[in-house]
C-alpha positions in Angstrom: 98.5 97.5 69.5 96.5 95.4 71.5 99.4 93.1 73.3 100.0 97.0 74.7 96.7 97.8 75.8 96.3 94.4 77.3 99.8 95.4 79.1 98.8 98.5 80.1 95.4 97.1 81.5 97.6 94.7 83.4 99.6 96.7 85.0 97.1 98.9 86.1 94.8 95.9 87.5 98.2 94.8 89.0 99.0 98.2 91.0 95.2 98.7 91.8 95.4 95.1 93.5 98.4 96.9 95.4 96.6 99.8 96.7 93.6 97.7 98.0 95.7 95.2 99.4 98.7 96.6 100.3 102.7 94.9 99.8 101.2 91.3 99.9 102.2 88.3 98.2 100.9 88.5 94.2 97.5 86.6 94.4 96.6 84.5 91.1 92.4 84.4 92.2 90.8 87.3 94.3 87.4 86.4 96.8 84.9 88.8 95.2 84.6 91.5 97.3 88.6 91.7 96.6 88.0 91.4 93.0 85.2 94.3 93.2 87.5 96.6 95.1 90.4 95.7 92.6 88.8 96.7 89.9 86.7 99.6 90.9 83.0 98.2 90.5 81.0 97.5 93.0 80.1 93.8 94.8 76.4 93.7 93.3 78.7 94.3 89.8 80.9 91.9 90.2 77.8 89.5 91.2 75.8 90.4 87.7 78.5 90.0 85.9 78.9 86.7 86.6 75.3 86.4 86.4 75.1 87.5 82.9 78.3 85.5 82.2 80.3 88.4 81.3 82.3 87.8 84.2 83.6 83.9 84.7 84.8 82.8 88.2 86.5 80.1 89.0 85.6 77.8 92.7 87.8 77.1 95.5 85.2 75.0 97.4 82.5 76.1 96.7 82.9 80.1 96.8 83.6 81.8 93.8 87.1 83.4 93.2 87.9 85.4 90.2 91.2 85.0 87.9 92.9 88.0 88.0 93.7 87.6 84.3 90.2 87.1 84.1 89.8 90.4 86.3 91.9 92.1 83.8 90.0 91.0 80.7 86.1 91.5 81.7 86.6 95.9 81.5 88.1 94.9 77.9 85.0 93.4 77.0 82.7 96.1 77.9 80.9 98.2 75.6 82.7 101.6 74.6 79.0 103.6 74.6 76.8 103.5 77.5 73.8 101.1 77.0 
């Protein structure tokens, strides 16, 4: 049952990632701004996630990209109440 949430999550992330970025070539690591639209949340989200470390990005340079696996699996890790 999970394997087909995950998928489900996936493809969702996957065809959000699409309608914020249009036809372009699948992209492995999104800047965060990307990420944030990709997902739904907003920048200053995306930001305390990672802040809280509930979010991991990864580092090309020195700005921070995020996984898009990683993308995918943060919303899975969220609570199911509000806090």
């Amino acid at each position: 049952m999970d394997s087909l949430i995950e998928d489900v999550v996936r493809r969702v992330v996957r065809e959000e990632i699409v309608a914020v970025l249009g036809e372009q070539p699948f992209r492995l690591a999104l800047p965060l701004p990307d990420a944030a639209t990709a997902a739904g949340y907003s920048l200053e989200t995306i930001r305390k996630a990672i802040r809280e470390n509930e979010l991991v990005p990864s580092y090309a340079n020195s700005k921070p990209v995020v996984m898009v696996d990683e993308l995918s699996r943060w919303p899975r890790s969220l609570p199911d109440e509000p806090r």
